[in-house]
C-alpha positions in Angstrom: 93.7 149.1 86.1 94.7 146.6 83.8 96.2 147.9 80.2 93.5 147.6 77.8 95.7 147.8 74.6 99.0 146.4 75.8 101.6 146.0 73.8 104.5 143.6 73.4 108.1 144.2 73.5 110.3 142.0 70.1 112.2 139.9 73.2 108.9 139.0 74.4 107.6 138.0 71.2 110.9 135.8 70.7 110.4 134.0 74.3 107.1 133.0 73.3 108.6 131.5 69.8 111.5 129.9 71.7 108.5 127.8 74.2 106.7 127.6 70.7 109.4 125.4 69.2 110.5 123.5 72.9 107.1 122.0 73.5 106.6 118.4 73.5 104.8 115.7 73.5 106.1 114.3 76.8 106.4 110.1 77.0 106.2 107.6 80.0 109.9 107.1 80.2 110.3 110.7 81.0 108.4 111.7 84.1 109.4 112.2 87.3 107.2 111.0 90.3 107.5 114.6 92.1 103.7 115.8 93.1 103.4 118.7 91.2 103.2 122.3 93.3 99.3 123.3 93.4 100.5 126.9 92.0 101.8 125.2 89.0 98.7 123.3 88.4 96.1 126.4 88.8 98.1 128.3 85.9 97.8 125.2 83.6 94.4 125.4 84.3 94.2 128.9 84.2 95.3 129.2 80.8 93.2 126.8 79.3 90.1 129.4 80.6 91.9 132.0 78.5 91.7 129.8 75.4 89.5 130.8 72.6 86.2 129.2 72.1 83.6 129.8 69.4 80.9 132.1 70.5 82.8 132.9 73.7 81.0 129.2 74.7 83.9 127.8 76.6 82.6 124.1 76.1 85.8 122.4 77.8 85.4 120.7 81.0 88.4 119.0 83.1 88.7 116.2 85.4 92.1 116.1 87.5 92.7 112.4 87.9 95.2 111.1 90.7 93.5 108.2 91.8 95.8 105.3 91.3 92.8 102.5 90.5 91.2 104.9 87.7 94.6 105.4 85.9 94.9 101.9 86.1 91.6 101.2 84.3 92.6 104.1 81.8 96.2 102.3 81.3 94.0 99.0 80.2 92.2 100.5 78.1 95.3 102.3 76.4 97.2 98.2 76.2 93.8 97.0 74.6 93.7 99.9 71.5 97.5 99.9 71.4 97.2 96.0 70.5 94.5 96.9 68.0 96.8 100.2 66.8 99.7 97.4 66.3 97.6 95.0 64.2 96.8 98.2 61.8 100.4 98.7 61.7 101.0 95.0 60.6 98.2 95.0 58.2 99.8 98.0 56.3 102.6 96.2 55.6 105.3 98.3 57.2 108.5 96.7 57.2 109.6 94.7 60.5 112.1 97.6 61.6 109.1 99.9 61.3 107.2 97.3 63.6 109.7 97.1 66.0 110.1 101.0 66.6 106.6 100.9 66.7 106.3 98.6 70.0 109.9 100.2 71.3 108.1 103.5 71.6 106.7 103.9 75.0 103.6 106.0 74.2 102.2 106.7 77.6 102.6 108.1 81.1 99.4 107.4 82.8 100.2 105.7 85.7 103.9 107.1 85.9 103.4 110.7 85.9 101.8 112.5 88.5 98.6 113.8 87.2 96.0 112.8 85.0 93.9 115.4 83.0 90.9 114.2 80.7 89.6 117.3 78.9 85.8 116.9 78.0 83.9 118.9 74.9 80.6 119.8 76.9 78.0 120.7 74.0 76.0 123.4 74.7 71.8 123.0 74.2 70.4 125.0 71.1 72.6 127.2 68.4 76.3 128.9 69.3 77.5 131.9 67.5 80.0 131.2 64.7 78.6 127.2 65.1 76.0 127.0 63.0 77.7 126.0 59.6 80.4 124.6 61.4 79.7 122.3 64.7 83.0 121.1 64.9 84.1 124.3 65.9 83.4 123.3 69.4 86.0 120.8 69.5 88.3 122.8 67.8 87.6 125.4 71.0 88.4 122.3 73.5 91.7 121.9 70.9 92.7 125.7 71.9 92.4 125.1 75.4 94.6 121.8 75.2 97.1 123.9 73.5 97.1 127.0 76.0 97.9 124.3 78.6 100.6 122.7 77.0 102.1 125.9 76.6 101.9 127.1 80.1 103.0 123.7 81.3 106.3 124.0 78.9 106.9 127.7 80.9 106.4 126.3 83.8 109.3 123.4 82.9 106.3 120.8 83.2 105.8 118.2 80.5 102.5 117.0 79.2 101.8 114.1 77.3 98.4 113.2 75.1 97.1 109.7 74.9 95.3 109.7 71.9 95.3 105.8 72.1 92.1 105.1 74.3 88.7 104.0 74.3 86.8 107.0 74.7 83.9 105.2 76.4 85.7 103.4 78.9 87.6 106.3 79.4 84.5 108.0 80.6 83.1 105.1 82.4 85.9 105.2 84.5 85.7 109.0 85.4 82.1 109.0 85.4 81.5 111.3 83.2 77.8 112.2 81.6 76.7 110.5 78.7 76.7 113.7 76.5 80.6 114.6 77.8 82.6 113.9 74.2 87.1 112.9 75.6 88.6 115.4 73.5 92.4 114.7 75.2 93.3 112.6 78.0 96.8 114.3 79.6 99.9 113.3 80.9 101.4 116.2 83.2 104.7 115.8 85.4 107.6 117.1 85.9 110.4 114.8 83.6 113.9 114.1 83.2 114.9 116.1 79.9 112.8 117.6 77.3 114.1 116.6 73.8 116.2 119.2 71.5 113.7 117.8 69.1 110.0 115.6 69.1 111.1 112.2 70.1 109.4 111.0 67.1 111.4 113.5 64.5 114.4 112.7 66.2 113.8 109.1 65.8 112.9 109.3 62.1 109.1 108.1 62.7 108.3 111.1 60.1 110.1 114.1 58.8 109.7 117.9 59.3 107.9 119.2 56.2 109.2 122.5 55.1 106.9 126.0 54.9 106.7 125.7 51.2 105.1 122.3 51.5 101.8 123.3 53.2 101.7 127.2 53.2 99.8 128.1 49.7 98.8 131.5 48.5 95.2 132.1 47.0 94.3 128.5 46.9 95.3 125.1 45.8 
C-alpha cells in the first residue's frame, strides 16, 4: 500500500533544489543525436500526468514528433517568426552588439535533437472548477505540466528546449491537430553535450538575475 502521508527527508528536499537551480533551457548547439531510451521518455511523460491542473481537468495533450519532414516544416516556420522577431529587435533600437548577439544565439533544436514534443491546451466544453473567474487557468495547468517535464528530464540528465518562436497555426497544420487544440509549448528533448553552470542567456549577459527583494513583496504593492 502506497504511504498516504509520506514524508520527506532535508537531503531529499535539497536534491530537488539542486535540479531546481540546474534546469535549462537547452539550445540547438547542444544536443546529441542519441535516440532517447523509451523508459526515459515514459517518465517525462509520466510526470507531466502528475502536474496540477485546475479542477483536476488535465487539459494538456501531447504529440511526440520524430518525423523528419514535419520538424522541417516546424523549423520554417521558426526562420520565418525569428526574421520577424529580428526586425522588432531592430525597430527597438538596440545597439548593433545587441543585434549581433541576437542572431549569434542559436535558439532552436528542432531538427537536431531527437524528439519533438508540442504540448496542446485542450479546452474542456462547459464550466471547470476554480475556472470560472479565471479561464486562463487552463493554460496555466498545461504550464505545470511543461514544468513537471522539464524537471524529470533534468533528473533524467536529458535536456529540453522551448521554441517559443513559431507560428502557432502552422504549427498545428503540420501535426494536424483540431482546430480547437491551443500550442501551449513546442519541445526540444535530447540528450546534450554540457548543461550550463548557469542559463546560457545570464551567462551571456542577455539579462541579469534579479534579486528576492526585487519581486517578493509583503502585503501588497
Amino acid at each position: 500500500m502506497p504511504d498516504r502521508n509520506q514524508q520527506f527527508s532535508t537531503e531529499q528536499s535539497d536534491l530537488l533544489m539542486q535540479m531546481l537551480a540546474a534546469r535549462r533551457d537547452v539550445r540547438g548547439n547542444r544536443f546529441l543525436a542519441d535516440e532517447l531510451d523509451q523508459s526515459d521518455i515514459d517518465k517525462i511523460l509520466k510526470a507531466a500526468l502528475h502536474a496540477p491542473s485546475v479542477g483536476f481537468s488535465q487539459p494538456w495533450e501531447f504529440v511526440l514528433v520524430k518525423d523528419k519532414q514535419s520538424r522541417c516544416t516546424i523549423a520554417e516556420s521558426f526562420f520565418e517568426e525569428n526574421e520577424k522577431a529580428l526586425q522588432q529587435f531592430r525597430a527597438g533600437n538596440y545597439d548593433a552588439a545587441k543585434l549581433e548577439q541576437y542572431q549569434a544565439l542559436k535558439l532552436e533544436g528542432i531538427v537536431e535533437s531527437p524528439l519533438n514534443i508540442a504540448v496542446f491546451y485542450n479546452p474542456k466544453k462547459g464550466p471547470v472548477l476554480g475556472q470560472t473567474s479565471m479561464p486562463e487557468m487552463g493554460r496555466y495547468s498545461v504550464v505545470c505540466a511543461v514544468q513537471n517535464m522539464w524537471l524529470m528530464a533534468r533528473s533524467l540528465n536529458i535536456g529540453i528546449g522551448w521554441v517559443s518562436i513559431l507560428d502557432p497555426q502552422k504549427v498545428k497544420a503540420a501535426l494536424n491537430a483540431p482546430q480547437d487544440r491551443e500550442l501551449v509549448a513546442y519541445l526540444c528533448v535530447g540528450k546534450v553535450d554540457k548543461f550550463y553552470d548557469q542559463p546560457e542567456l545570464e551567462t551571456l549577459g542577455w539579462e541579469e538575475r534579479k534579486a528576492e527583494q526585487q519581486v517578493v513583496l509583503s502585503e501588497g504593492y
